[in-house]
C-alpha positions in Angstrom: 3.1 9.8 -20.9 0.9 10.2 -17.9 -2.6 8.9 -18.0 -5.0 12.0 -18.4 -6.1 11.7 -14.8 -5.7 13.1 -11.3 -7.0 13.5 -8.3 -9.5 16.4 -8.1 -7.9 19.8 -7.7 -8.7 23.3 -8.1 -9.8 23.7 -11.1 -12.2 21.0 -10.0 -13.1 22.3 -6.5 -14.3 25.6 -8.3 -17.2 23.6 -9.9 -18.4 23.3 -6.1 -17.7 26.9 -5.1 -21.7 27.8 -4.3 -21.6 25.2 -1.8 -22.3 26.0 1.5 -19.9 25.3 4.3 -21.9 24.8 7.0 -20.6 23.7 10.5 -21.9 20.8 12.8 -21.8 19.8 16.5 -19.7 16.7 17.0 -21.0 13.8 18.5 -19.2 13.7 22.3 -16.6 10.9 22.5 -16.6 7.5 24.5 -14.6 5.5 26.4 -11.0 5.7 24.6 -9.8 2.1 23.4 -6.0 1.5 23.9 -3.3 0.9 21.3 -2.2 -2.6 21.4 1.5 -1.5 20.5 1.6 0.7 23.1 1.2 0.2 27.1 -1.9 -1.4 28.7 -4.4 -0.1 30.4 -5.8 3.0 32.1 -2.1 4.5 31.6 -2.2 4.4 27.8 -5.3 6.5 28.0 -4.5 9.1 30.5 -0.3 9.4 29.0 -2.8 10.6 25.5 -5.3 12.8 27.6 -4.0 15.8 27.5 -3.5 15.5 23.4 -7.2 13.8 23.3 -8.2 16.8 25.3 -6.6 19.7 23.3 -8.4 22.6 22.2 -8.6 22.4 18.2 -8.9 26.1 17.3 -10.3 26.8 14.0 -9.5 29.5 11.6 -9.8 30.7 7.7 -6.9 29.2 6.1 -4.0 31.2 5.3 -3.2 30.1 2.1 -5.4 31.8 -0.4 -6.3 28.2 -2.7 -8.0 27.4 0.2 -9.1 30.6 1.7 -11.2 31.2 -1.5 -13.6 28.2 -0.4 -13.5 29.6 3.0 -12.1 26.7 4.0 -10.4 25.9 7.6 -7.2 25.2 9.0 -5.8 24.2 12.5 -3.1 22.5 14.0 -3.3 19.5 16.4 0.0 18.7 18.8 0.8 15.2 19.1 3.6 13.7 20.9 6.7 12.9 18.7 7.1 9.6 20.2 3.8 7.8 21.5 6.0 5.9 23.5 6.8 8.4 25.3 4.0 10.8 25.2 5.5 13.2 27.5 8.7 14.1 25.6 8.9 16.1 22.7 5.9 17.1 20.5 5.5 18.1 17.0 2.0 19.5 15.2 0.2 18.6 12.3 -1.7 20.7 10.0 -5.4 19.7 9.0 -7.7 21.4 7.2 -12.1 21.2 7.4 -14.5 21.4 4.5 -18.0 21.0 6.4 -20.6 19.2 5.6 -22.6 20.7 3.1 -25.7 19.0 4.5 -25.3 19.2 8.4 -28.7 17.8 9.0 -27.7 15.1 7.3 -24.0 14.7 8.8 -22.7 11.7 9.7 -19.4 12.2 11.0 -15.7 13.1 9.9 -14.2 11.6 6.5 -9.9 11.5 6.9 -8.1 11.1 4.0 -4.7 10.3 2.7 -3.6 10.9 -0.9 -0.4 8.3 -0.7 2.9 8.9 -1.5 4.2 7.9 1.4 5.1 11.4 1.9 2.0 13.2 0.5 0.3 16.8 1.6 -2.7 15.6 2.1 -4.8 18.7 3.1 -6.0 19.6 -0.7 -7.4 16.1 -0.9 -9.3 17.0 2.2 -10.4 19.9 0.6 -11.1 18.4 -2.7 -13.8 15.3 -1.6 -15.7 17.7 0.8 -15.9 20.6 -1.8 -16.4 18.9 -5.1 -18.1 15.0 -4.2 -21.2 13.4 -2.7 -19.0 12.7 0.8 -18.8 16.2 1.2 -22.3 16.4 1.8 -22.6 14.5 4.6 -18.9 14.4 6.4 -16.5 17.1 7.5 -13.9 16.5 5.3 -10.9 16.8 7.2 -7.8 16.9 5.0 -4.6 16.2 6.8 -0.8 16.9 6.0 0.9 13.8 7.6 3.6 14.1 10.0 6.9 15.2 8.5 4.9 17.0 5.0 3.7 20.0 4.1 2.6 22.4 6.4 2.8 20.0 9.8 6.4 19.7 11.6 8.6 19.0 8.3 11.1 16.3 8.0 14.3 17.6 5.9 17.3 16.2 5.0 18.6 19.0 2.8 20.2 16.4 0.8 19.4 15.8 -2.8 18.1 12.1 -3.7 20.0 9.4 -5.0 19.4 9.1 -8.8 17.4 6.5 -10.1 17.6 4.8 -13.6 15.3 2.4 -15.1 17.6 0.0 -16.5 21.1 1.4 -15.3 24.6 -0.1 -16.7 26.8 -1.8 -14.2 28.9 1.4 -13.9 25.2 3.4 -12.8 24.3 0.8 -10.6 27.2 1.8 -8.4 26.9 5.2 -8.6 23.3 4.7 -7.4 25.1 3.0 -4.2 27.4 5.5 -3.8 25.1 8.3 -3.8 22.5 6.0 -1.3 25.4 5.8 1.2 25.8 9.7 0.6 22.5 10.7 1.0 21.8 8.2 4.3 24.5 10.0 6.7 23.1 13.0 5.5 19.5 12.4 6.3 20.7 10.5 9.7 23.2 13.5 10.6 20.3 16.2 10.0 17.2 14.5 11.3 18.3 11.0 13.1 16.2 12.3 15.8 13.2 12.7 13.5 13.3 9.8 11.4 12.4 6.5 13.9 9.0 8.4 14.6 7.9 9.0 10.9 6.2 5.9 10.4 2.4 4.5 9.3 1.5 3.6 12.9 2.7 6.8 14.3 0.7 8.8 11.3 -1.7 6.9 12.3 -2.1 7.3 15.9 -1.8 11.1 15.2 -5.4 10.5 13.3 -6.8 9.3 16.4 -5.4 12.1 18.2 -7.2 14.3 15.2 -10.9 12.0 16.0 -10.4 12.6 19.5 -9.6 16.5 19.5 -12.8 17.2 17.4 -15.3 14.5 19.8 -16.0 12.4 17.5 -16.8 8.8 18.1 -15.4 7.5 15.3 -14.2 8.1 11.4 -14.9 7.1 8.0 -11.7 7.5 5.9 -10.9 7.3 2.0 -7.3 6.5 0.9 -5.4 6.3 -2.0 -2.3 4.0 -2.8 -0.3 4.4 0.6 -3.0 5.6 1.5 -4.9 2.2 1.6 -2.1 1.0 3.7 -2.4 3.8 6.0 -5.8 3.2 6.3 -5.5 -0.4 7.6 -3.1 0.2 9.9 -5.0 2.8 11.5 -8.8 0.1 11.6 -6.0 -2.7 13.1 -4.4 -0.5 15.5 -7.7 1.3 16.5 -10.6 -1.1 15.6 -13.6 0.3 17.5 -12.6 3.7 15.8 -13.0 3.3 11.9 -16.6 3.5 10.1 -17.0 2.6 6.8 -13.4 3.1 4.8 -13.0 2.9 0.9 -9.2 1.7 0.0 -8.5 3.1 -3.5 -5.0 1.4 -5.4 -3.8 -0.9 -2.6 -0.6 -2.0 -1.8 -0.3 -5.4 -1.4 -0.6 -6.1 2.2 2.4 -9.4 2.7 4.9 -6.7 0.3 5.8 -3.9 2.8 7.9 -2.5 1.5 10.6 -3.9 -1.1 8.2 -6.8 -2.6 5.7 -4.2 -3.3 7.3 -1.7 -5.1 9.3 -4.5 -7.0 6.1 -5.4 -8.4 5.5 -2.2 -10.5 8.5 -3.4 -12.8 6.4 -6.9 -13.5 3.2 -4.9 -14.1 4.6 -2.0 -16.4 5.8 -5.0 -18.6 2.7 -6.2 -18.6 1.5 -2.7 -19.9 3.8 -3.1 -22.3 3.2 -6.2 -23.7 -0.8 -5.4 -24.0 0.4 -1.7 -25.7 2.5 -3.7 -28.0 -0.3 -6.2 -29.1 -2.4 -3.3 -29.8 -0.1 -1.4 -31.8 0.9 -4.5 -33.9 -3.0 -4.4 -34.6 -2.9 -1.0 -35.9 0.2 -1.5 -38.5 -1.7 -0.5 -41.8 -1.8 3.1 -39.1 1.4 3.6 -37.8 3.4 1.1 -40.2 5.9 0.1 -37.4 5.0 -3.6 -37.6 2.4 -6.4 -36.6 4.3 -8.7 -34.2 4.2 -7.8 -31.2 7.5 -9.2 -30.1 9.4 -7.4 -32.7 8.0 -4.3 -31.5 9.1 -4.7 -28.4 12.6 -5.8 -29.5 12.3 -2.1 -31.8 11.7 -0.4 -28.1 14.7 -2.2 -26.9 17.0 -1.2 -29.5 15.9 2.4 -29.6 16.6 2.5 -25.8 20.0 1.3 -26.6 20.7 3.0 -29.3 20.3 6.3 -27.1 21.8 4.8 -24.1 25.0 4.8 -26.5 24.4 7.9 -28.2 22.2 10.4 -26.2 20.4 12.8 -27.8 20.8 16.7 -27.1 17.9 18.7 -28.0 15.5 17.7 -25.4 13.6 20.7 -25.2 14.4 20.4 -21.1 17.8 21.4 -22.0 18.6 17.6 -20.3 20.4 14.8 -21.9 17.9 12.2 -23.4 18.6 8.8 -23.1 17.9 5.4 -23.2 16.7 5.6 -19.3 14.7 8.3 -20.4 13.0 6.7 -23.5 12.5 3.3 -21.3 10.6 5.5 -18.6 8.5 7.4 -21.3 7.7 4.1 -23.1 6.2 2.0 -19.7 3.8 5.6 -18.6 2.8 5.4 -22.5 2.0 1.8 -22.4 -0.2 1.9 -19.2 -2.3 4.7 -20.1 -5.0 2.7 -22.8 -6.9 5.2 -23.6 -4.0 7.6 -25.6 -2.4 5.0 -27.2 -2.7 6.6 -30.3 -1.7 9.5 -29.7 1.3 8.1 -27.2 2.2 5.9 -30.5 2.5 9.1 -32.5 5.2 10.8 -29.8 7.2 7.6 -29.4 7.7 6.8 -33.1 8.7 10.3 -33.6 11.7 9.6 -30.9 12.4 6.2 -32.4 12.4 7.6 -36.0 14.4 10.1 -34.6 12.4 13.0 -35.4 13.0 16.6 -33.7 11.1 17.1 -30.3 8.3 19.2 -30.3 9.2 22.6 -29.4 7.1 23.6 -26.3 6.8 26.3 -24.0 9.2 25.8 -20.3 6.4 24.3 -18.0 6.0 27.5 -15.8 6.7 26.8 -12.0 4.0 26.5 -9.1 4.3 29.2 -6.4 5.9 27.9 -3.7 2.9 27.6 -1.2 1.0 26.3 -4.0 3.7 23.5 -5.2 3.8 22.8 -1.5 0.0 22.0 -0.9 0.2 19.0 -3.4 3.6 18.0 -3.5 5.7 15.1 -1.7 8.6 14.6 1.1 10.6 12.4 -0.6 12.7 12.4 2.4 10.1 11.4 4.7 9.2 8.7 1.7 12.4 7.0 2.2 12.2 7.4 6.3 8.7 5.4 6.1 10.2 2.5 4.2 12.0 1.5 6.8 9.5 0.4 8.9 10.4 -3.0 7.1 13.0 -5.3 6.5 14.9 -5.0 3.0 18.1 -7.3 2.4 21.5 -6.3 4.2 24.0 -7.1 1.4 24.9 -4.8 -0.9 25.3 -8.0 -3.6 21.7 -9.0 -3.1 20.7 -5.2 -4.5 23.0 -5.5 -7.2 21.8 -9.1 -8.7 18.4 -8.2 -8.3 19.2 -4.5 -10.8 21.1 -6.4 -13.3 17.9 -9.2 -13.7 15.3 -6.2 -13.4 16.9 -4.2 -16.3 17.0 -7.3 -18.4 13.7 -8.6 -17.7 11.6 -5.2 -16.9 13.6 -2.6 -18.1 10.3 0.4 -18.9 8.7 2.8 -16.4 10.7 2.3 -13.2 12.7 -0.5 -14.4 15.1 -1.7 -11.9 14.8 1.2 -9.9 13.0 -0.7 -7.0 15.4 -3.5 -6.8 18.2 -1.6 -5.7 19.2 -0.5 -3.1 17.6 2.0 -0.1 18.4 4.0 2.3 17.0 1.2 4.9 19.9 -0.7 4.3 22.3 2.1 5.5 20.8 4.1 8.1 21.7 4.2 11.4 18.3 5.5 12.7 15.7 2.8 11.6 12.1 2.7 13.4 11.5 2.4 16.9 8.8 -0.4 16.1 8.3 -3.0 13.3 5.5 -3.1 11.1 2.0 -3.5 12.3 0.1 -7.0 11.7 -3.0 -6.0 9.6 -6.3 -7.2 10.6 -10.0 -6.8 9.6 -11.3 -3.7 11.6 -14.7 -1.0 10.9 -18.6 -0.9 11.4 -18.4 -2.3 8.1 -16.3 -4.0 5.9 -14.3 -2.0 3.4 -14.6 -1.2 -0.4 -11.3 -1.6 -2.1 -10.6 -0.8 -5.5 -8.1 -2.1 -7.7 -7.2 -1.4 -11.7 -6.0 -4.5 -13.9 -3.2 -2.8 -15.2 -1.9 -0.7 -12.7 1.9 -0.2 -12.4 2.1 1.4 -9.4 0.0 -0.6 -7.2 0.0 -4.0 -9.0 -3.4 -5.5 -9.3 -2.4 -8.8 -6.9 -2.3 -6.0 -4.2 -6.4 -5.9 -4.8 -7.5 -9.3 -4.1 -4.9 -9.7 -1.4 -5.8 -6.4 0.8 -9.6 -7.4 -0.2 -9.2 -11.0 1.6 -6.9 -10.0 4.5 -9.2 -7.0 5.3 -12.2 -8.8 4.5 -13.6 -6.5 2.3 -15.2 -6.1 -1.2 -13.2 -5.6 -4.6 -14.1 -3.4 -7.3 -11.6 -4.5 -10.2 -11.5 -1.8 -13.0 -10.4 -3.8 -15.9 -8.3 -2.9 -18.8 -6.9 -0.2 -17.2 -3.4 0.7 -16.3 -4.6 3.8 -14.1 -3.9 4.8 -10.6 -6.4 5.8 -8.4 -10.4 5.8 -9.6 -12.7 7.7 -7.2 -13.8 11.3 -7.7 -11.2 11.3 -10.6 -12.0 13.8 -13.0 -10.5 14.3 -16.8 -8.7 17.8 -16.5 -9.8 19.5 -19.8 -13.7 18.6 -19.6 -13.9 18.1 -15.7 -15.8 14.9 -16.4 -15.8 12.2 -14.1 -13.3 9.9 -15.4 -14.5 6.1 -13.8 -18.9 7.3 -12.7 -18.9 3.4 -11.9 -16.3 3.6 -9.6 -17.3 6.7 -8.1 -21.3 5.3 -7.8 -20.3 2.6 -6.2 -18.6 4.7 -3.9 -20.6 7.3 -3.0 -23.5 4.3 -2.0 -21.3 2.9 -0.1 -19.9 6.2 1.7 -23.1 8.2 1.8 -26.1 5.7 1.6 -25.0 2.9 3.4 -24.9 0.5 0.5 -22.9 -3.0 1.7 -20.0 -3.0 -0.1 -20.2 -5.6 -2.6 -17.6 -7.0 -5.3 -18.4 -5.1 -8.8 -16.2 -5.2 -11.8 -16.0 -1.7 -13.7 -14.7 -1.0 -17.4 -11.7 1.1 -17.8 -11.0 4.2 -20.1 -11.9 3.0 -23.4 -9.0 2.3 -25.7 -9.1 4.7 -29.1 -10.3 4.5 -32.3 -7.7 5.2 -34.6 -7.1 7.0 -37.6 -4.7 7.0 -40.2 -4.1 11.1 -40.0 -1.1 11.6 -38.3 -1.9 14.2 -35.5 -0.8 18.0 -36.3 2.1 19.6 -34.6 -0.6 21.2 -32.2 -1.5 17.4 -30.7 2.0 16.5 -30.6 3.1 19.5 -28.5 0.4 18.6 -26.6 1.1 15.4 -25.8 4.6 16.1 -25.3 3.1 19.4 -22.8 1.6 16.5 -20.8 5.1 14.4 -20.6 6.9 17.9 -19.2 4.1 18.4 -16.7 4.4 14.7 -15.3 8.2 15.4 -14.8 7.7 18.6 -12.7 7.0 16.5 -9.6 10.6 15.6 -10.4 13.6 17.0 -11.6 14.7 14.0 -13.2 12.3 11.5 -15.8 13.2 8.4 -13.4 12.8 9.9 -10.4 9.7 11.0 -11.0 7.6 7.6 -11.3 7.0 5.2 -8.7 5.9 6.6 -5.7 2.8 5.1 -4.1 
């Protein structure tokens, strides 16, 4: 199941609805500093005047979840290819939530809410509506190139499926259908896809600091984000204030390493769920060694990898890919344990599902304010190398489903569109380096699964910033989260730490914070009411998805 957390969203940004949005003058800009991975010199600058120089006009936004806050909305043109500033251009949407404070403004505060491939102007809207940034920044959210509302990047090709611990004959269907979808993303958008990459997002931010004057920017990202982020203080060091990396990748993984590493950690989750619930036997009676619970997990997902079962309330087939997924989000999320244990004995005692109401659908233009490109996710990936035989994909799957079969399994160790496109990046990764008016706060959770931990202390040292670890916790993401039923902040350390940092000035400085608190259990079985609950929760987690093992992973 999902871990009862997420980024602050409406229902959040209403408790901040009496603020006033009050707008400031922008400090004028200076002398513009010049891309390293771009031409030298005076020509770099003037090829970007005229997108430096651009008019940003401001207006109520359209849609009406943001119109309510009286929010703004623009769009800033910036050239397809900075290479070649003078060919074709494409736009990108931002949005502005004013400081609430202007005599107390200190600038602009970009944000990115990962993926990659994630609408980022809601976040925007959510840290200058509902935290203590948005009393002293504009917060300018910003959909990134290729999502949302800014020029989109479509395939109109359906994803390769993913399974977390496929059978030989899935893992060449998942080649197959990799090949299948690669010449359809490169025959509908080969011209697109070279340019959608983290440098290129992020030279349309400074485009973005440049169109609204200001000198320079603070920024706050999560998961890709954080990698976003510090490509953005290496390729434009003078440019980047005081920046607060939430969930890092691990800077020497881009990209394959990286996202390997989620199968290691969710086993990890998965041994510490296991210990715990072998601690609890005289509650749930399913045993007190942990390894024998884990072999019970194993033979459940086989047991339904052979024999699927057919009443999934979804109306899909349930099986042991299914289970597997379900079982590594359950074991991550410490503080519903209990109620997570409940729900997965039910499936391995093979009890009926809990009957639940279809989750009702988003509204299009809302679905499309928080959702994701997947097809620009794949495009970004390939700004790195990833191994050229097919073999090499096909190993690594076969030792990943034995070894880490739960949450996304051996999903990650197979193979990726990179592999087979004809239309890779026009440039390679950029080298990170330490960059801002002050070094960074970066904040990393001991359990996480889909930004390993390691990715913590690593971004920490190469950036040369400061590391607040949340421990015992296999969350993702930690500042300004809030609990969705009581609207309570979910990690106050965290966010303290933050906000000093952000909005007083504080020096960043290593902290460790506690995680969610694990439950106290009880030996009453919850009602059908919890469980439906519960099981709500698992249904809602999938919408970002059509498919369970699609829908986990993503940075």
């Amino acid at each position: 199941m999902p871990p009862a957390r997420t980024v602050i969203r409406g229902s959040a940004a209403a408790m901040a609805g009496a603020l006033a949005l009050t707008l400031a003058a922008a400090a004028p800009a200076t002398a513009e500093p010049v891309d390293p991975s771009l031409v030298d010199g005076t020509a770099a600058i003037d090829a970007l005047a005229p997108f430096h120089g651009q008019e940003v006009d401001w207006a109520l936004c359209e849609e009406e979840f943001f119109a309510e806050f009286a929010l703004e909305c623009a769009r800033v043109e910036v050239p397809l290819d900075y290479a070649d500033p003078g060919g074709a251009r494409i736009e990108i949407a931002i949005l502005r939530a004013a400081a609430s404070d202007p005599e107390a403004r200190r600038g602009i505060l970009l944000s990115n809410p990962g993926g990659p491939g994630g609408a980022g102007r809601a976040l925007g809207a959510d840290l200058g509506l509902a935290t203590r940034a948005g009393e002293v920044y504009d917060s300018i959210g910003m959909d990134p190139r290729g999502t949302g509302a800014s020029t989109p990047l479509d395939c109109g090709s359906e994803l390769p499926i993913s399974y977390p611990r496929p059978t030989d004959e899935q893992i060449s269907e998942i080649t197959r259908e990799t090949i299948r979808y690669t010449r359809a993303c490169d025959a509908a958008e080969g011209d697109l896809r070279p340019h959608m990459t983290t440098a290129n997002t992020a030279r349309d931010m400074d485009v973005i600091r440049a169109a609204l004057n200001e000198e320079r920017v603070s920024y706050v990202g999560y998961s890709y984000g954080t990698y976003l982020g510090a490509v953005y203080g290496s390729l434009f060091p003078e440019r980047l204030d005081r920046s607060v990396l939430d969930s890092p990748v691990h800077p020497d993984g881009i990209w394959r390493e990286s996202f390997m590493m989620q199968a290691t950690a969710y086993t990890e989750n998965m041994e510490r769920y296991s210990a715990w619930l072998a601690g609890h036997d005289e509650v749930f009676g399913m045993g007190d060694d942990p390894e024998e619970l884990l072999r019970v997990f194993e033979e459940t997902a086989t047991a339904l990898q052979e024999e699927p079962r057919t009443d999934h309330p979804s109306g899909e087939v349930y099986d042991g890919n299914a289970f597997a997924m379900e079982a590594g989000v359950a074991a991550r999320g410490q503080s519903t344990w209990d109620d997570a244990t409940w729900y997965l004995k039910g499936v391995i005692d093979g009890e009926p599902f809990p009957e639940v109401e279809p989750v009702p659908e988003l509204p299009e233009d809302v679905a499309e304010l928080f959702g994701m490109n997947l097809d620009l996710h794949t495009a970004i990936l390939c700004e790195a190398e990833w191994p050229e035989r097919v073999s090499t994909y096909h190993s690594d799957m076969r030792d990943y489903r034995d070894d880490h079969p739960y949450g996304t399994g051996a999903h990650w160790a197979g193979p990726q569109t990179c592999g087979f496109t004809q239309n890779r990046p026009s440039e390679p990764a950029v080298d990170l380096v330490p960059a801002g008016s002050t070094s960074p706060l970066i904040i990393a959770g001991e359990y996480d699964a889909n930004t390993a931990y390691a990715g913590g202390p690593a971004m920490a040292e190469t950036l040369d910033g400061s590391l607040i670890t949340v421990t015992d916790d296999g969350g993702h993401g930690f500042y300004a989260i809030v609990d969705l039923v009581d609207l309570e902040l979910l990690h106050p350390c965290v966010t303290d730490a933050v906000d000093a940092y952000l909005v007083d000035g504080a020096a960043p400085q290593d902290l460790a914070c506690a995680g969610l608190p694990r439950p106290e259990v009880t030996s009453d079985r919850p009602d059908t009411e919890d469980l439906t609950e519960l099981f709500q929760r698992f249904e809602e987690y999938d919408e970002f998805e059509p498919t369970r093992a699609r829908a986990l992973g993503r940075h």
